[in-house]
C-alpha positions as CSV (number, residue, x, y, z in Angstrom):
1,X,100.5,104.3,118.3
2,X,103.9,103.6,117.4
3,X,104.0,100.5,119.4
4,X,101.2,98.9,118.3
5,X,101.9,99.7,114.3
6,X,105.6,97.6,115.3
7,X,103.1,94.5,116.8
8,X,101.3,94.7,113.9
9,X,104.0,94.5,111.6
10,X,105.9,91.4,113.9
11,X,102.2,89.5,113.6
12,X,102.4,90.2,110.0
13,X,106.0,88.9,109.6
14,X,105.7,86.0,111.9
15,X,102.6,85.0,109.6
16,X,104.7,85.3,106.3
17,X,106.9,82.8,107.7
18,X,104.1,80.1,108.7
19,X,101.5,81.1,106.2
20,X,99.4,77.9,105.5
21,X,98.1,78.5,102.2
22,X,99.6,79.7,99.4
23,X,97.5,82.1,97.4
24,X,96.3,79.8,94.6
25,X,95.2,77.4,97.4
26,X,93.4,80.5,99.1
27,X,91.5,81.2,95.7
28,X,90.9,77.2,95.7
29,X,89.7,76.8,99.6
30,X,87.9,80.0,99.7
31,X,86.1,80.6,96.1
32,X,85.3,77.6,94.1
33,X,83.2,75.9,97.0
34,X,80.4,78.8,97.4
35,X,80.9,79.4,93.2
36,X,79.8,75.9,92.7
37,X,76.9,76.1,95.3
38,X,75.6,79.6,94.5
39,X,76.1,78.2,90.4
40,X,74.0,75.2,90.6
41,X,71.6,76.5,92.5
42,X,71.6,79.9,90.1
43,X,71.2,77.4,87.6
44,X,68.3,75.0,88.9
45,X,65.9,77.2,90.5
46,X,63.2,78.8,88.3
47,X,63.6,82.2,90.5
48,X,66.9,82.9,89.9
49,X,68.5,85.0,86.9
50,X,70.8,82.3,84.5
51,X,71.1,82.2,81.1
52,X,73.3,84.3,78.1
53,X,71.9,87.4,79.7
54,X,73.4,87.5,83.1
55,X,75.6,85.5,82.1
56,X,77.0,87.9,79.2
57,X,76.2,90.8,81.7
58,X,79.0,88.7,84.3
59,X,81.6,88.0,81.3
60,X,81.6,92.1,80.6
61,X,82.1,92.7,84.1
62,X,84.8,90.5,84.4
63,X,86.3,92.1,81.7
64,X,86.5,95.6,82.7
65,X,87.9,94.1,86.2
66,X,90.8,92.9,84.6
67,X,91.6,95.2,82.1
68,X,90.8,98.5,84.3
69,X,92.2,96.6,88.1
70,X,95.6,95.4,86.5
71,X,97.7,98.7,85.9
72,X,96.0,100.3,89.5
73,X,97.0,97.0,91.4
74,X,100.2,96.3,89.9
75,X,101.2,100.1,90.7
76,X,100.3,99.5,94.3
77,X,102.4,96.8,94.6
78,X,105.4,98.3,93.0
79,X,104.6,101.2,95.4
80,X,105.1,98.8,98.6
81,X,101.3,99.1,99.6
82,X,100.7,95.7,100.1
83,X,103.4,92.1,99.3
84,X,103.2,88.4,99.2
85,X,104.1,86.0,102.3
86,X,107.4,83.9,101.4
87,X,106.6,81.1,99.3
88,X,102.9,81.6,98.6
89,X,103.2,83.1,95.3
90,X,104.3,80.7,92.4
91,X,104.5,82.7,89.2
92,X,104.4,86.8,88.5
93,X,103.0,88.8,85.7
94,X,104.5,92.4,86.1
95,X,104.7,92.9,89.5
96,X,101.1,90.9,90.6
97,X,101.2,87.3,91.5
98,X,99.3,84.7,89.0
99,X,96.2,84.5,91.6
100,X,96.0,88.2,91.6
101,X,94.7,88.1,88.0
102,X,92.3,85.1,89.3
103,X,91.3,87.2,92.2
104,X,89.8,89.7,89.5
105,X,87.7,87.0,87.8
106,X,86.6,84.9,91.1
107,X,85.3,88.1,93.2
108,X,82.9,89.2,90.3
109,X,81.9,85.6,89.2
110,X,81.0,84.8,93.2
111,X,79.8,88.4,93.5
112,X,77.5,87.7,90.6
113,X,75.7,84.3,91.7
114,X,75.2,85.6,94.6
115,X,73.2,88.2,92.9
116,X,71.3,85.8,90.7
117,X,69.8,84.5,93.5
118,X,67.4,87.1,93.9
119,X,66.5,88.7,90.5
120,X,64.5,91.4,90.9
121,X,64.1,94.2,87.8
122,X,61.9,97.4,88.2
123,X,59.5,98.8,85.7
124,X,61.3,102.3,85.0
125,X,62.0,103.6,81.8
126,X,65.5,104.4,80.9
127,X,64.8,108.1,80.2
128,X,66.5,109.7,83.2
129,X,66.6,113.6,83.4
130,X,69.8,115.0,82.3
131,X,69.6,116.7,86.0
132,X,69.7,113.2,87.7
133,X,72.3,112.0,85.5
134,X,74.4,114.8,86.0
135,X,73.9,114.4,89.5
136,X,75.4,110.9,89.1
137,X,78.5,112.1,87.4
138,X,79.5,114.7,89.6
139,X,79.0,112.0,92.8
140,X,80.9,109.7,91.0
141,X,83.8,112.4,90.3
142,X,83.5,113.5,93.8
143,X,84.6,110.2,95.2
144,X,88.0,110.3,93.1
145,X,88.6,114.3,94.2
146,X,88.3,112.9,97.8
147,X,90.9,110.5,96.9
148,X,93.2,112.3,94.8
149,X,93.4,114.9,98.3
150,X,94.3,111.9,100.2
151,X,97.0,111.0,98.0
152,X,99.0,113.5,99.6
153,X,99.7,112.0,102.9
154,X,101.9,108.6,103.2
155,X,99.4,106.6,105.8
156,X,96.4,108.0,103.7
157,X,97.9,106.7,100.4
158,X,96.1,103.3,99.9
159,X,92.8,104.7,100.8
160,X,93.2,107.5,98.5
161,X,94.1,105.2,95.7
162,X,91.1,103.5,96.2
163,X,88.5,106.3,96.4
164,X,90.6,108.0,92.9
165,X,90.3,104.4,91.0
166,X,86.5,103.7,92.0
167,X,85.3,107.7,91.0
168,X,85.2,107.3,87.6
169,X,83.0,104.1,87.3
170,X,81.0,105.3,90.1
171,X,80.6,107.9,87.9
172,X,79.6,106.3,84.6
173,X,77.5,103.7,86.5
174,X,75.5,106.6,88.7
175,X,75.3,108.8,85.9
176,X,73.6,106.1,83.8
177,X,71.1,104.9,85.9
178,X,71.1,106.1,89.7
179,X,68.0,106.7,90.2
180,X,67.4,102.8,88.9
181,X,69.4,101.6,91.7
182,X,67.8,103.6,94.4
183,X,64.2,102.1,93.5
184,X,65.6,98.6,93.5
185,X,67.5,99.5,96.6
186,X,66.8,96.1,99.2
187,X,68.3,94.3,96.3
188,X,71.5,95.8,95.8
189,X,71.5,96.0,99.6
190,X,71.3,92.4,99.9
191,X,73.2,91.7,97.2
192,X,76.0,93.5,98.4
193,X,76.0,92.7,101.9
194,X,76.7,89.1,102.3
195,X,79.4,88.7,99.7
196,X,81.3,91.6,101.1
197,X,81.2,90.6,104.9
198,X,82.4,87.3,103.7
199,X,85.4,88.8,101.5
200,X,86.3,90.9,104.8
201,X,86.0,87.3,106.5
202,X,88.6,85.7,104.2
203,X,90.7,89.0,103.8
204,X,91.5,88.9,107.3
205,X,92.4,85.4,107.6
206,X,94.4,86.0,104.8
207,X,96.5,89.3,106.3
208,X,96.3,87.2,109.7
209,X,97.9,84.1,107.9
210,X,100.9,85.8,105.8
211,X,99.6,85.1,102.5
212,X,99.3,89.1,101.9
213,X,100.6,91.9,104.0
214,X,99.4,95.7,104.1
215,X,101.7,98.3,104.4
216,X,101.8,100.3,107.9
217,X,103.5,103.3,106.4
218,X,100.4,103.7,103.9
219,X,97.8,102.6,105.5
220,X,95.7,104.8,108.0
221,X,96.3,102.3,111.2
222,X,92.4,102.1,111.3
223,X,90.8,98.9,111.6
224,X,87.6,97.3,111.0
225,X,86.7,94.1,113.4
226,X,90.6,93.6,112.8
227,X,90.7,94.4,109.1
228,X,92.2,97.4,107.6
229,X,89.7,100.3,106.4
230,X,91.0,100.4,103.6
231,X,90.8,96.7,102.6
232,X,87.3,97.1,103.6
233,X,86.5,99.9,101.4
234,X,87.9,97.9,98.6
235,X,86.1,94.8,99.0
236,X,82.7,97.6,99.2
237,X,83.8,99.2,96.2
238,X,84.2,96.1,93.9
239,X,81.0,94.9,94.9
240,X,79.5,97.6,94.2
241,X,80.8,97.8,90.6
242,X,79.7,94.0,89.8
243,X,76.4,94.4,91.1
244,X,75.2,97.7,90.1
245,X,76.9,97.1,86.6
246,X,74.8,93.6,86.5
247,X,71.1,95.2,87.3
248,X,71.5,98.3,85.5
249,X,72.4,95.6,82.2
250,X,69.5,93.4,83.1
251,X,67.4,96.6,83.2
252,X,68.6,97.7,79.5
253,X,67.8,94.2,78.4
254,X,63.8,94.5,80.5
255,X,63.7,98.0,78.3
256,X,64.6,96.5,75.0
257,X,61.7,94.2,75.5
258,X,59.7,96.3,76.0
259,X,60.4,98.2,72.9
260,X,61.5,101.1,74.3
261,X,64.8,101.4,72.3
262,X,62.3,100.7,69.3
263,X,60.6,103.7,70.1
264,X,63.2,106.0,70.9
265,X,64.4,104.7,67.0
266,X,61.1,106.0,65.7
267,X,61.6,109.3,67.7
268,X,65.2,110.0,66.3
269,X,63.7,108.7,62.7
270,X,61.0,111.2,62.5
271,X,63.2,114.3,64.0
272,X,65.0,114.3,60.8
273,X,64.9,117.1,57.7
274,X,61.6,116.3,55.7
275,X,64.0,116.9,52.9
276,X,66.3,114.0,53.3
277,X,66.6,111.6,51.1
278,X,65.4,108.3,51.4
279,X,67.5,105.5,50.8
């Protein structure tokens, strides 16, 4: 075991010195060819979602990735979990690389037009049982308590950090709307699927290559098709995110049309005091 973690590390430092891309070409090579495709034809076909709704739904979700991805990744780094090949990083903000911060706004845009390709929305009311919800919420939480164990071992670290980051919007997205997501199910299947393999795809070349190297010491040694588990867990995890958080918004806006909010207005409006004062 020993042995083959030094191989790994010799591939991985023979690759820094011959990487062929630098990162922002990576981003350049590897994203903005399928976003054009999978944009257009979001765009052009009368099937898919497009429009300020998704579209709005996509600029929240990009959002969030930055503002809630850039103190958890930046803290890895610093932590030695994963570093940059020589020369393919130009410019640094903290401790991440300038295509790190593009890396959070490329995944969910791709992610997302991907998605739009095959709209699909369910006609279930928004009232889900406080039971169901709760459920959510405690799944969510579950995830980060599985991660926060992990924590506590060296080559379990990086998974660990993973599992404790995603709990808490697993939990808020599950406890919203879980039951949602199970009945539209084959979507969020498919939607998660193909986009993920393909950022497993690229993440390997990538590791392979030198742009990016994962730590040994923190990493559990266990690899999927050649790609670290924990890499692989990610690239799961953030899709999951993007496209749950995109068909449980297109779902709020399906309700609004159909006046449920209205009604739930009308319900809060006549639980109040008779003796209130109108104004």
């Amino acid at each position: 075991m020993v042995e083959d973690s030094t191989n790994r590390q010799l591939v991985a430092n023979r690759g820094r010195l011959m990487a062929p891309l630098t990162y922002l070409e990576f981003l350049l090579v590897f994203f903005l060819p399928p976003i054009l495709l999978f944009g257009v034809l979001a765009a052009v076909r009368e099937q898919s979602w497009w429009g300020w709704r998704p579209v709005s739904g996509l600029a929240v979700i990009i959002v969030i990735a930055v503002i809630y991805t850039t103190p958890w990744d930046n803290l890895l780094i610093a932590a030695g979990v994963w570093e940059y090949g020589e020369g393919t990083t130009l410019v640094h903000f903290w401790e991440a690389p300038l295509g790190e911060y593009l890396f959070f706004v490329l995944q969910p845009v791709l992610t997302a037009l991907w998605l739009f390709q095959f709209p699909a929305i369910a006609d279930m009311s928004l009232r889900v049982p406080a039971k169901s919800r709760l459920i959510g919420v405690v799944a969510g939480l579950s995830v980060s308590a599985v991660g926060y164990l992990l924590l506590g071992t060296q080559s379990t670290f990086y998974l660990g950090a993973i599992l404790l980051w995603s709990g808490p919007i697993l939990a808020i997205q599950w406890g919203f709307g879980w039951p949602y997501l199970w009945e539209i199910r084959r979507t969020v299947a498919i939607a998660l699927a193909v986009p993920t393999v393909y950022y497993w795809v690229i993440d390997r070349f990538a590791i392979e290559t030198g742009i990016w190297t994962i730590s040994a010491a923190q990493t559990t040694g266990v690899a999927l098709f050649g790609l670290p588990i924990e890499e692989a867990v990610f690239f799961v995890m953030t899709n999951i995110f993007a496209i749950q958080g995109l068909v449980m918004y297109m779902w709020l806006f399906d309700r609004v049309d159909r006046g449920e909010l209205e009604a739930w207005t009308v319900a809060i409006r006549n639980w109040r005091p008779s003796n209130s004062i109108e104004g």
